[in-house]
Residue, then its C-alpha position, 0 to 999 in steps of 0.5 A: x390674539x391672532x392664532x399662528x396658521x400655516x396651509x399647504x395648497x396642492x393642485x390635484x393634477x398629479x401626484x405628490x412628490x418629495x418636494x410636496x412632502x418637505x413643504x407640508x410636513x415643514x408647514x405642519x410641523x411650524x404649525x404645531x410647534x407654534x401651538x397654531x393652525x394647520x390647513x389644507x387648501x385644494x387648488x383645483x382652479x384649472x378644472x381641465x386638469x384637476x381630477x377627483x382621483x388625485x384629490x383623494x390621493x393626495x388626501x391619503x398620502x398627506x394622512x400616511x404621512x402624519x399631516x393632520x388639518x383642522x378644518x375642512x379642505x377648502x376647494x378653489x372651485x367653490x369660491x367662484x363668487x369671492x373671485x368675481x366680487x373681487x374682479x368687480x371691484x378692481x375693473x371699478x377703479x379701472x385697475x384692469x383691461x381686457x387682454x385677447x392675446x395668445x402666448x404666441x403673439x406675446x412672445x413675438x412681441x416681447x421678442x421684437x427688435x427694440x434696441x437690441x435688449x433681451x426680453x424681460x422674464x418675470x414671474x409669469x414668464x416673459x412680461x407682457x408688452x402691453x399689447x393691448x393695454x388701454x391708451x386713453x384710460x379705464x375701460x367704461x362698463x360693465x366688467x366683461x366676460x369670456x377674456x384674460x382681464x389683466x392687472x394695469x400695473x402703472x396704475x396700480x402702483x400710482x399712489x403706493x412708491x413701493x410694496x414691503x414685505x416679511x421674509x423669513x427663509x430662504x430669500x431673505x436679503x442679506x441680515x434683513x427679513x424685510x424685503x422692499x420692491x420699488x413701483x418702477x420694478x414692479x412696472x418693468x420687471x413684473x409687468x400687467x399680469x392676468x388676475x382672471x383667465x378666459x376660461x375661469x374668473x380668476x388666476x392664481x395670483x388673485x385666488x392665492x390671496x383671496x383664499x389665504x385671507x378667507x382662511x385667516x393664514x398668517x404664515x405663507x410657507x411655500x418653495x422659493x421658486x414662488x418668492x417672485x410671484x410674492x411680490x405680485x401677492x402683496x400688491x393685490x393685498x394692498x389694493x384689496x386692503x387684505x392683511x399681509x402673512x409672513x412668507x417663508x420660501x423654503x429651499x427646493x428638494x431635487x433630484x440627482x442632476x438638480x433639477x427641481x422634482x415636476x409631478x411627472x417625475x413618478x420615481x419620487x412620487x410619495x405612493x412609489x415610496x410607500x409601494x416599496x414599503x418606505x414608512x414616513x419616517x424614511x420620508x422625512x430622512x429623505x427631506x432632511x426633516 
């Protein structure tokens, strides 16, 4: 019998605001009422940014607030070598090509005139025009270092016609929770995305999957402004013959204007509150748990 587990997967590069709070506490609290698993995950893949300090505050605010894991914290950092195995095995079967250009040099050329049609957003910003996407196939050799290596999304959805998933919150469409993205949409909406960074052997999109599936999650339970990258998560669970979660996209707490909270945003950030002596209590009245 497969065990009901959520997580919640902080990056320690700032504080934890109400909207962090909403997100775990409603993940532990799903957890605890399915009789499941609740788990913590740090994502300290940028190390530039990730500092220890944040790590062990965020640690303390989850405890203040009642979020208790079972099990060890999982750190990005310390599964190099799943990341790298799994880009081995990608660049193998040609599914990724080497990608040396800049934002700027994205941008002005997804911005370039092409019959007076808008650049496409996706779910990493605006979709990469395939600069320098290989025209005469997979790259032979060994997988290179020290680049951006993105995905070859044509090729990927080759042999799949379209990726399905299960929705349960938010972004569900219309009455149904099954939402179904089409291969010509994943090519032209979402484009070849990076799987792996210049400077780290891997992205988010290929680190998400890899640690949900090491950690055995089976609800993924995260905020809506995530439900576009989902698409992107299931495909890599496909190629990499993963099993898929059952996603939750939740809705999003902001402020007074609507704008969604940033961890810059310190007002709202959990250890203020706690400062001005407001209990978890008061936390969860905030959220509306």
């Amino acid at each position: 019998m497969v065990t009901f587990t959520t997580r919640f997967a902080p990056s320690p590069t700032g504080p934890l605001h109400l909207g962090h709070a909403y997100s775990a506490l409603l993940a532990h609290d799903m957890s605890r009422a399915a009789g499941g698993q609740f788990l913590l995950r740090i994502e300290d893949i940028d190390q530039t940014r990730c500092k220890p300090e944040w790590e062990q505050k965020i640690i303390d605010d989850l405890s203040w607030l009642g979020v208790r894991w079972d099990a060890p914290p999982l750190r990005q950092f310390d599964r190099l070598t799943a990341y790298q195995a799994a880009l081995d095995q990608l660049w193998s079967r040609g599914l990724l090509y080497p990608c040396a250009c800049t934002r700027r040099d994205i941008t002005a050329a997804a911005s370039a005139p092409q019959e007076g049609a808008e650049p496409l957003i996706g779910p990493d910003g605006l979709v990469y025009p395939g600069t320098c996407r290989p025209e005469n196939g997979p790259i032979q050799g060994p997988r290179p270092d020290n680049i951006a290596l993105r995905l070859n999304m044509a090729r990927a959805m080759e042999a799949i016609p379209e990726i399905t998933f299960v929705e349960t919150g938010q972004c569900t469409m219309g009455h149904s929770d099954k939402i179904t993205v089409a291969a010509q949409e994943m090519i032209q909406t979402v484009g070849d995305v990076v799987l792996s960074r210049r400077d780290f052997p891997g992205s988010y999109h290929l680190s998400v999957v890899l640690d949900d599936a090491a950690q055995g999650v089976t609800e993924v339970i995260r905020g809506k402004d995530l439900f576009e990258a989902t698409k992107i998560h299931i495909l890599l669970q496909i190629l990499m013959r993963i099993p898929s979660p059952v996603y939750h996209h939740h809705r999003l707490i902001r402020d007074s204007n609507g704008k969604r909270l940033a961890k810059r945003d310190d007002a709202r950030a959990i250890a203020t509150f706690r400062a001005e002596g407001k209990g978890p209590d008061d936390i969860r009245a905030m959220v509306g748990l």
